[in-house]
N, C-alpha and C positions, 0 to 999 in steps of 0.2 A: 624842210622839216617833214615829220612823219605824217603832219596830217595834209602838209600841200602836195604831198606823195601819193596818198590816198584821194584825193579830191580832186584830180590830175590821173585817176586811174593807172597810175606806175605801179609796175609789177613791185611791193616793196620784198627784195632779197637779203641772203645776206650780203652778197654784192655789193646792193644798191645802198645798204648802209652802209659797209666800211668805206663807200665812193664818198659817201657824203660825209662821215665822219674825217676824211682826208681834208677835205675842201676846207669845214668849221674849222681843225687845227691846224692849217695852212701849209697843208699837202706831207705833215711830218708821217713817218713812217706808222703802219696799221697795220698790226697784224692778221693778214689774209685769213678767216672761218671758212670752213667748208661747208657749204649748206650739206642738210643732212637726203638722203633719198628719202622718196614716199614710203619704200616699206621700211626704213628705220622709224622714219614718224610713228607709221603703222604700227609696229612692234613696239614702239616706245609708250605709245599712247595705251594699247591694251595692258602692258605688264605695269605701268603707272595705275591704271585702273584699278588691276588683282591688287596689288600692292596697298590698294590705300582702303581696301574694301567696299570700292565704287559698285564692283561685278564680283560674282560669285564663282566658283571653278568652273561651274559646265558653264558657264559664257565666256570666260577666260580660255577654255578649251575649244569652243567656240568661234573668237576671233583666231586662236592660234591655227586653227585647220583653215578656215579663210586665208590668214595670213599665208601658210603654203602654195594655196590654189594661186595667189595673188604673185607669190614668187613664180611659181613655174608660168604661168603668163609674161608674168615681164620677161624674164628668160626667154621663150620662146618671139614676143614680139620685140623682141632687144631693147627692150625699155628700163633696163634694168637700173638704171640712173637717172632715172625720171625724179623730179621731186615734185610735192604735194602739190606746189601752185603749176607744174604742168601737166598734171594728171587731170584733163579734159573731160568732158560730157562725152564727147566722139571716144576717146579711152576707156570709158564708163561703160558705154554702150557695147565698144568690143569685149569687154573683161565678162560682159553680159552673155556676150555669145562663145565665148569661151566657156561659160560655165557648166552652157547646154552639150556641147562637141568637144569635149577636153576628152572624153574616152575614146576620141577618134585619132587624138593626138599619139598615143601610147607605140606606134609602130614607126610614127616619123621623128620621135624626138627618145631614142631610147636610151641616151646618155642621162637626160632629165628623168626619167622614171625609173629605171634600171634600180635605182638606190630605195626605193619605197617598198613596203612591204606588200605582198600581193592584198591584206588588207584594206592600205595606204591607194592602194590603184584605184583610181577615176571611174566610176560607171557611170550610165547612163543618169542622170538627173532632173528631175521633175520643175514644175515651176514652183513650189512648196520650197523645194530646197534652194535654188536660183536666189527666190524671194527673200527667204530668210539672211542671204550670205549678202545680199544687195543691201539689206534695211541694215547690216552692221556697220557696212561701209558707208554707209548714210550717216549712221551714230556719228563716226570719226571724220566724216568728212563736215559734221554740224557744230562737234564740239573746236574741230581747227577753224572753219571759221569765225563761230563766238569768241575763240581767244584773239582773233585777227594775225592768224598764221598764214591764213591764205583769203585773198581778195573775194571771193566767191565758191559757196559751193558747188561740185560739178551735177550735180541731183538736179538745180536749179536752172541750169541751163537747159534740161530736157523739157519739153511740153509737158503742162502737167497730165492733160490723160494717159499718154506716155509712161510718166513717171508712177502712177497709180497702177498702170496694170506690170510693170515690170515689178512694183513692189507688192501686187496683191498675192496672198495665201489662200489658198479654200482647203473646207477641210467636210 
C-alpha cells in the first residue's frame, strides 16, 4: 500500500503504482502513465497558481523566467527528463552554480541561446538574484512535497547554514 511504500522509504512513482495496482488486480492489464518531467511539474504548478489566483502576474512572470533558466540548464546538463523526485540537493546545488556562470555559457552552447533575444541573454548575476530564483524553487519544491508528490524536499537535504546563505537577499 501507499503508506507501507512510504514507510519503507520507496521511491513512490507512477511506475511504482501501476506495479502495484498490477499485483492488487492480479497482474490484469494497466495502462502504463507516463510520469511527467520536473519542468512539466514546474510549469504546471506555476500556471495552476496564475490560474486560480494563488500569485499575481509579476510572480507568474517570475517563475516563468526561472522556468527558462531551469530549461536551458537541464538542456545543457542533459537532464532534461529528469522528474521532480530525481531532481537532487547535489542538482539544487549545480542549478545554483549555474545561475551565477550561465553568461559564460552563451559562446559553448549557441544552439540554446541563439533563439533569445539579446534582452532574453544571461548576464552576470548577483546573489540577490540567485536568491530570489532559489527561494521560488523552494516554494515549488515545498508545496510538491505537502501534496506528497515527492518523498523529500531537495532544500532539506542541504545543511541548513548552507541553505540560509544560498537563500539570503541583502539589500
Amino acid at each position: 500500500s501507499f503508506n507501507d511504500a512510504k514507510a519503507l522509504k520507496i521511491k513512490i512513482t507512477a511506475k511504482y503504482l501501476i506495479e502495484q495496482l498490477q499485483i492488487k488486480s492480479g497482474n490484469k492489464k494497466v495502462e502504463e502513465v507516463k510520469e511527467n518531467t520536473f519542468l512539466q511539474d514546474y510549469t504546471s504548478f506555476y500556471e495552476n497558481w496564475y490560474n486560480k489566483k494563488i500569485i499575481g502576474l509579476s510572480r507568474y512572470n517570475h517563475y516563468k523566467v526561472c522556468g527558462g533558466m531551469l530549461e536551458r540548464f537541464l538542456k545543457i546538463k542533459k537532464l532534461s527528463n529528469i522528474t521532480s523526485n530525481e531532481f537532487t540537493a547535489d542538482v539544487l546545488l549545480d542549478f545554483q552554480d549555474f545561475l551565477f556562470k550561465e553568461h559564460t555559457y552563451l559562446d559553448k552552447y549557441p544552439d540554446i541561446y541563439n533563439d533569445l533575444s539579446t534582452k532574453q541573454l544571461p548576464k552576470e548575476r548577483s546573489q540577490n538574484t540567485v536568491a530570489s530564483k532559489l527561494t521560488g524553487l523552494k516554494t515549488f519544491f515545498s508545496e510538491m512535497e505537502e501534496k506528497d508528490l515527492i518523498p523529500v524536499n531537495p532544500f532539506r537535504k542541504i545543511a541548513k547554514r548552507e541553505r540560509e546563505i544560498m537563500l539570503k537577499e541583502s539589500y
